[in-house]
C-alpha positions in Angstrom: 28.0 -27.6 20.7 26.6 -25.5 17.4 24.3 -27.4 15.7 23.3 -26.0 12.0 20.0 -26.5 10.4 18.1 -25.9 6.7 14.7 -26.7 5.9 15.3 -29.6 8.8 18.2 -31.4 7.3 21.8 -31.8 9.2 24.5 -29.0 7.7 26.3 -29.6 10.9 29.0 -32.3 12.0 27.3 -35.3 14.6 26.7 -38.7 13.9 25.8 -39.9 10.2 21.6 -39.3 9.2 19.7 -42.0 10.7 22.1 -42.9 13.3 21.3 -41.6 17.3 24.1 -41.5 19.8 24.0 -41.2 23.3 25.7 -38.5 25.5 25.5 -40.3 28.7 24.5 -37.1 30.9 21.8 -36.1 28.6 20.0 -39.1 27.1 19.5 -39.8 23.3 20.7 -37.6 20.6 19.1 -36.6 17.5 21.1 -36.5 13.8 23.0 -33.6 14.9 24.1 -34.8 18.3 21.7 -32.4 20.3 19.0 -34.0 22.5 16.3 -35.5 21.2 13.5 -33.4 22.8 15.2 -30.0 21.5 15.1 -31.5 17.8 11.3 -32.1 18.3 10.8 -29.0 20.2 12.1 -27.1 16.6 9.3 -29.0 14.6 6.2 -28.1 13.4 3.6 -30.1 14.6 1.7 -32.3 12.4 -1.7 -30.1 12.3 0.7 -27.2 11.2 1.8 -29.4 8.4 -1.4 -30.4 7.4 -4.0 -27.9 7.4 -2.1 -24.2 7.3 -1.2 -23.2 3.8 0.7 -20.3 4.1 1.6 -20.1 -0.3 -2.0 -20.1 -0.5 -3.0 -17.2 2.1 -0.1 -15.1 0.7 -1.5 -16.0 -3.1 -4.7 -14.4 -2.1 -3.4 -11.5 -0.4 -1.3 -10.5 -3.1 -4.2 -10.8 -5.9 -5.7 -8.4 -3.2 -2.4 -6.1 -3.5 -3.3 -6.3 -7.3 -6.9 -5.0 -6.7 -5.7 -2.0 -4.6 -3.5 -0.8 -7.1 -6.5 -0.7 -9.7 -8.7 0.9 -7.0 -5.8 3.6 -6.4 -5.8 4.4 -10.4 -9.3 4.6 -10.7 -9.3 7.0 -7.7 -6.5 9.3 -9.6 -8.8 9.1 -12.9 -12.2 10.0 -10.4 -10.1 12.9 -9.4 -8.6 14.5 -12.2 -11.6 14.4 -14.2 -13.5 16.1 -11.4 -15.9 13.0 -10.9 -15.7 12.6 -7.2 -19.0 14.5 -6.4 -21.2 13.0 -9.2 -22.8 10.7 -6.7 -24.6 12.5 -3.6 -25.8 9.8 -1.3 -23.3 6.6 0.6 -25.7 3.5 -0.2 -23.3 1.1 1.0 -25.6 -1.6 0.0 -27.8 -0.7 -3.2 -25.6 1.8 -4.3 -24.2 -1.3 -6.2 -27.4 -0.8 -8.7 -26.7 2.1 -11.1 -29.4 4.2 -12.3 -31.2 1.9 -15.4 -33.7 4.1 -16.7 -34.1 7.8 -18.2 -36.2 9.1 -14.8 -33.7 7.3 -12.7 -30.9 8.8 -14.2 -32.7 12.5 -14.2 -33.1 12.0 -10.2 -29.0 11.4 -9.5 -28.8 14.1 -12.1 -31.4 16.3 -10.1 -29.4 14.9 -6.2 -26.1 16.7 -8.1 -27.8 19.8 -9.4 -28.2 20.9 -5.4 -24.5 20.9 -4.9 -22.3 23.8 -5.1 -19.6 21.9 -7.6 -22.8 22.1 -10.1 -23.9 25.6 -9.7 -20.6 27.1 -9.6 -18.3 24.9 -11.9 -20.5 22.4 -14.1 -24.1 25.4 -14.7 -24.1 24.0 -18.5 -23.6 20.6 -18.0 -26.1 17.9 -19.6 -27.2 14.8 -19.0 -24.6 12.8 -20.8 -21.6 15.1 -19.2 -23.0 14.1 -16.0 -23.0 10.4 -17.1 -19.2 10.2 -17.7 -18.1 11.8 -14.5 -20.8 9.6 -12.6 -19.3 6.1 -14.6 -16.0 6.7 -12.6 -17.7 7.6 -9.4 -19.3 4.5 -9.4 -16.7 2.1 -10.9 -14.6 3.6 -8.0 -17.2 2.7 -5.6 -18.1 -0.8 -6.7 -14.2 -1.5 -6.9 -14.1 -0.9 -3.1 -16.7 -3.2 -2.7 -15.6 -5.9 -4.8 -11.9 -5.3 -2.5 -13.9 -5.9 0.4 -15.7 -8.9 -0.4 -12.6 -10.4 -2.0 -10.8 -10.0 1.1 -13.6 -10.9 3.8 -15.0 -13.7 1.6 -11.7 -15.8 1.4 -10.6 -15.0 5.4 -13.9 -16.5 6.0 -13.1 -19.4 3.8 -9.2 -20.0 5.1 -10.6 -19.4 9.0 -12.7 -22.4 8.3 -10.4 -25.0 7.4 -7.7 -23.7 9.2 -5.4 -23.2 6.8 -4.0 -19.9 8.6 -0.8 -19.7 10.5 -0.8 -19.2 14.0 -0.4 -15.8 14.7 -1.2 -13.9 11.3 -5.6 -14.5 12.5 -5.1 -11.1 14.3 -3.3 -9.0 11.6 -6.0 -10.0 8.8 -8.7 -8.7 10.8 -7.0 -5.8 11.2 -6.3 -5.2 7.4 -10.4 -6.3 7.5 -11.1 -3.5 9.8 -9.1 -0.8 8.1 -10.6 -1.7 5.1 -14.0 -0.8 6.4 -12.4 2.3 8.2 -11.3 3.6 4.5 -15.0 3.0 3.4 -16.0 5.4 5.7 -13.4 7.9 5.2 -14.0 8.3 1.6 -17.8 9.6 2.3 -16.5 11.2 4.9 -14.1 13.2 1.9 -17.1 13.1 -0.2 -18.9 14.9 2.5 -17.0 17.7 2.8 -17.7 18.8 -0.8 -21.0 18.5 -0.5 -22.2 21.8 1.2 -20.1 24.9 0.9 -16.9 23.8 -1.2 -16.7 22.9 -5.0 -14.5 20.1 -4.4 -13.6 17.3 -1.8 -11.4 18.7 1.5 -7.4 18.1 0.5 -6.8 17.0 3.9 -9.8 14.1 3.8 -8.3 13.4 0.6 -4.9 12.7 1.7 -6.2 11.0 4.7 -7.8 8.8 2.2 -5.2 7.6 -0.3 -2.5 7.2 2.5 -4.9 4.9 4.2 -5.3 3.0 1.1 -1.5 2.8 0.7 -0.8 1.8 4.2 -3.6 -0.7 3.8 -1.6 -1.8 0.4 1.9 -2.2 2.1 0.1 -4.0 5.2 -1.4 -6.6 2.6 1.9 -7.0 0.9 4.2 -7.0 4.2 1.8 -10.3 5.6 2.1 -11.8 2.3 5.6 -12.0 2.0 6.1 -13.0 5.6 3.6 -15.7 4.9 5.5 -17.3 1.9 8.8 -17.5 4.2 6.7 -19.3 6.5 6.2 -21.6 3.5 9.5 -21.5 2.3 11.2 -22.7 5.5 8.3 -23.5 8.4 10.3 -22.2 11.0 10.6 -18.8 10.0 9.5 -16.0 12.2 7.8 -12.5 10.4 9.9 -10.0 9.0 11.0 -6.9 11.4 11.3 -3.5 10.4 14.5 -2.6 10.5 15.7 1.5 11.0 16.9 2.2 7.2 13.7 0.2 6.0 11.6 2.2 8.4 13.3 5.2 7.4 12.8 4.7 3.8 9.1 4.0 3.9 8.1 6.8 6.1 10.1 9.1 3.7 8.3 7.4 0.5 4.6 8.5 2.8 5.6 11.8 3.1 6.5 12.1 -0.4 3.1 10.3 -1.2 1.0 13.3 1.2 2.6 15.5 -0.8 1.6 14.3 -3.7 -1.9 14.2 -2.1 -1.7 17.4 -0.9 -0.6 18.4 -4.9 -3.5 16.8 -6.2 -6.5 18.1 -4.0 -5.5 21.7 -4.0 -4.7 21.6 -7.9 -1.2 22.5 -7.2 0.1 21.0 -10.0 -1.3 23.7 -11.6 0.7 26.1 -9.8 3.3 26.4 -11.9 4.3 24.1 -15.3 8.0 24.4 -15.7 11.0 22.4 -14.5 13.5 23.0 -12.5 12.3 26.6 -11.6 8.9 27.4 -10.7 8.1 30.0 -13.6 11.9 31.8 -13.2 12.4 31.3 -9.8 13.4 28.5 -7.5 10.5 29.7 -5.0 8.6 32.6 -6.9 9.2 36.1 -4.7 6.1 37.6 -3.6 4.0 34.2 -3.2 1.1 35.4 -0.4 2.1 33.3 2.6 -0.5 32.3 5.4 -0.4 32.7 9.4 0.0 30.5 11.2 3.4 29.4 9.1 2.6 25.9 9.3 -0.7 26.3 7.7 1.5 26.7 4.3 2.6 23.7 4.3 -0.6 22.1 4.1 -2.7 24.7 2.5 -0.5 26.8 0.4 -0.3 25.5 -2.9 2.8 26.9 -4.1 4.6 25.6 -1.1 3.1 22.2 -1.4 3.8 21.8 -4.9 7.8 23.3 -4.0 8.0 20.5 -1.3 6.8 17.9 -3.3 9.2 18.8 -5.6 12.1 18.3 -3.8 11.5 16.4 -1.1 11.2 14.1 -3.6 14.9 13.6 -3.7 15.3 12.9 0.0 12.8 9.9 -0.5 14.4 9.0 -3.8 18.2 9.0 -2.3 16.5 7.0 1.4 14.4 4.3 -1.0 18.2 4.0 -3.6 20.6 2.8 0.3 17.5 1.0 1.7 17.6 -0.9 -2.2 21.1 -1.1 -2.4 21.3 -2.5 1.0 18.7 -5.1 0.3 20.9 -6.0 -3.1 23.8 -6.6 -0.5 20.6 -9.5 1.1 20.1 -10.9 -1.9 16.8 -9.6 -3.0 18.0 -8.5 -6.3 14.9 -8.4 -8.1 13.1 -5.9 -4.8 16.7 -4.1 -4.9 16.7 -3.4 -8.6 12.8 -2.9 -9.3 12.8 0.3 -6.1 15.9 2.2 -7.9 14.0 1.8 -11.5 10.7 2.8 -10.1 12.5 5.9 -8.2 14.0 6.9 -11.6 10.7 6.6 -13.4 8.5 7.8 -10.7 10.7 11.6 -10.8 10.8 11.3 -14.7 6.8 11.0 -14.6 6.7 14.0 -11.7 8.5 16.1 -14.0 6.8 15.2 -17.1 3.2 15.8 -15.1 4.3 19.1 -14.9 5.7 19.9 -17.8 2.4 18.7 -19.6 0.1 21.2 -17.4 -1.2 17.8 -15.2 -2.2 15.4 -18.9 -4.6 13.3 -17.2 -2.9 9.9 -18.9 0.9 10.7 -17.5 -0.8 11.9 -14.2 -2.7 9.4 -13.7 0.8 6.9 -14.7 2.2 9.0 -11.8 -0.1 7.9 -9.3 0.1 4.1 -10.5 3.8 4.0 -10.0 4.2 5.2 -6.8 1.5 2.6 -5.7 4.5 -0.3 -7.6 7.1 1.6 -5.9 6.0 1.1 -2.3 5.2 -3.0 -3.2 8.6 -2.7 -4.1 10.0 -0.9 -1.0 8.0 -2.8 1.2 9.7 -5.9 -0.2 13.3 -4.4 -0.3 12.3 -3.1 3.8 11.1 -6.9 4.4 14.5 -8.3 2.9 16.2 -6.2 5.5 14.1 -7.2 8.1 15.0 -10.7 7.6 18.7 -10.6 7.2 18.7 -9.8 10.8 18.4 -13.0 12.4 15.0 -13.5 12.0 14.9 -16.3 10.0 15.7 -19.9 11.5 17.3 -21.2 9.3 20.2 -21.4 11.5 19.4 -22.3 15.4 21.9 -22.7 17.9 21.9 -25.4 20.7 24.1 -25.0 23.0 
C-alpha cells in the first residue's frame, strides 16, 4: 500500500479526511489507510512546532551572506589600492578605535615607515596618502568584526530560545569557528608582508579569500536548507550531488586563479584579449623548476590559466544551471548562466582596461553573486534526489 503525502495532507486514495478504518491485522488506520502509529511517527513534535523557527535562522544567515559579499569588495578595493599593509599591528580588540588625534595618527604613520612596502614603494608618501590607504585597511578590518559579532550575537540569541532545528547547532558553530579561523589567517597574510616583501604572500592571499568564499557558500547552503525545513517540516538537508559538486569545485579553482592573478599583479602581465600581446602563450616566457612552481608563482602562467580555465568552469556552472532549470529552480538556473556571461565579459574588460580598479573591483563582486547562485542551483539538485519528504512510502 503507497500512501502519498504534502505538507501533511492526504494526495493518496484511503478512507475520506476525518474518517479511521480498521485493517483487522494491524489496528486503527490513519486518513490514508496506513497505521496510526506510522502517521504520528512522520510528525513533528509539538516543541518542533513551537519554538524552532527555521525562516527566521535562514533570514539571519542570509543578511550574513549579504555582509560577506561587502567584506569580499572591500577586500578587492584594500588590494588594488595597495592598502593592505597600512596597518602594522592585529589589535583584535582596540583596533576598533582609529587613530583620533594628529600624534596618534603620526605613530601608525611612524609603525608603517619601518616596513619595506614604505621604503621601497611609498619613500614620498605623506601623511594624508597614508590616511586613504589606512581608511580601507581599517573599514576592512572593522567589517570582519561587525561579521563576527553579527553572526555569534544572534546564534547566541536563537540557542536560547531554541528556535534552531535539530541538527543544524553543530554546522553554525562550525561556520562560527571558521569565521574566527579567517580572522587569523588574514594577519597571518598581513604578516608575511611585513618583514622582507613589499606586499602580502599570494599564496596567504588566496588562502584567504577562498576561505571567505567557502565560509560564504557554507552560510548560504544552511540557509537554504533551513527554509525547506520551513517550507515542508519534513524535509531533510540538501545533498551534494556529482554535477553540483563538480561545478562548484571548478567555480574554486577558477576563483584561486583569480587570487593567484590578483596577488602577484598578473593582471598586469599582459592587457590584450584573446592573445597575450600576439601570442596565445608569449614564446620565450622564463619558466621556473620545479614545473609546478609555475602554476602558482609564474605570473604569466597564472594569468594564461585563469584565462581559460575560465571556460571549463563557465561550460560545468551553464549543465549544472541548466539541469537545475529541468528542477524547477528557474530563477538559481537563469541568474548562474547570466552571471557566467557577465563574470567573463568583466574578466576581459579587467584586462583590456590595464586592471581599472572600479571594473576590477565589479569583477571580484560578481563572482562572490555567482557562487550564491551556484550554490543554490547545486542545492536544487541536491534536492531533486529524493531528499525531500514530500512523498513517503508505507508499505
Amino acid at each position: 500500500m503507497v500512501m502519498h503525502m504534502r505538507h501533511g495532507r492526504d494526495l493518496g486514495g484511503g478512507a475520506p479526511a476525518g474518517k479511521v478504518q480498521d485493517d483487522g491485522a494491524f489496528g486503527p488506520l490513519s486518513r490514508a489507510g496506513a497505521p496510526s502509529y506510522g502517521w504520528a511517527m512522520l510528525q513533528p513534535s509539538p516543541a518542533f512546532m513551537m519554538t524552532t523557527r527555521p525562516r527566521a535562522v535562514a533570514r539571519w544567515l542570509f543578511a550574513v551572506a549579504g555582509l560577506i559579499v561587502a567584506m569580499v569588495v572591500v577586500g578587492g578595493i584594500t588590494r588594488l589600492t595597495n592598502s593592505g599593509l597600512s596597518i602594522t599591528e592585529w589589535k583584535p580588540i582596540t583596533g576598533i578605535i582609529p587613530p583620533l588625534t594628529e600624534a596618534q595618527w603620526q605613530a601608525e604613520f611612524a609603525n608603517y615607515k619601518r616596513i619595506p612596502e614604505y621604503w621601497t614603494v611609498n619613500r614620498d608618501m605623506t601623511l594624508a596618502g597614508f590616511k586613504a590607504i589606512f581608511f580601507w585597511e581599517y573599514l576592512h578590518r572593522v567589517l570582519g568584526r561587525v561579521i563576527g559579532l553579527a553572526f555569534a550575537l544572534p546564534l547566541i540569541w536563537f540557542w536560547a530560545r531554541k528556535a534552531i532545528p535539530a541538527g543544524y547547532k553543530p554546522r553554525l558553530l562550525a561556520l562560527l569557528a571558521l569565521g574566527g579561523l579567517q580572522g587569523a589567517i588574514g594577519w597571518w597574510m598581513v604578516a608575511s608582508g611585513l618583514v622582507e616583501r613589499t606586499d602580502v604572500s599570494h599564496i596567504r592571499l588566496a588562502v584567504h579569500l577562498l576561505t571567505a568564499l567557502f565560509i560564504l557558500a557554507g552560510i548560504v547552503w544552511t540557509a537554504l536548507d533551513l527554509m525547506a525545513l520551513y517550507r515542508n517540516r519534513l524535509a531533510a538537508p540538501a545533498r551534494l550531488t556529482r554535477l553540483g559538486a563538480g561545478a562548484i569545485v571548478a567555480l574554486f579553482v577558477q576563483l584561486l586563479f583569480g587570487a593567484l592573478t590578483a596577488g602577484l599583479d598578473a593582471g598586469y602581465a599582459f592587457s590584450s584579449w584573446p592573445l597575450m600581446g600576439d601570442a596565445w602563450f608569449p614564446a620565450g616566457t622564463p619558466m621556473m623548476t620545479p614545473a609546478i612552481a609555475n602554476v602558482f608563482d609564474n605570473p604569466v602562467v597564472v594569468q594564461f590559466i585563469h584565462r581559460w580555465f575560465a571556460f571549463v568552469a563557465a561550460g560545468l556552472l551553464v549543465w549544472a544551471a541548466a539541469r537545475a532549470i529541468g528542477h524547477g529552480a528557474l530563477r538559481a538556473g537563469w541568474l548562474v548562466i547570466l552571471l557566467v556571461v557577465v563574470q567573463i565579459g568583466l574578466g576581459i574588460a579587467t584586462l583590456l582596461s590595464g586592471v581599472q580598479i572600479d571594473i576590477a573591483v565589479a569583477h571580484q563582486a560578481n563572482a562572490a553573486l555567482l557562487l550564491i547562485a551556484a550554490t543554490a542551483a547545486a542545492h536544487r539538485l541536491g534536492r531533486g534526489h529524493g531528499r525531500i519528504a514530500n512523498s513517503i512510502m508505507v508499505s
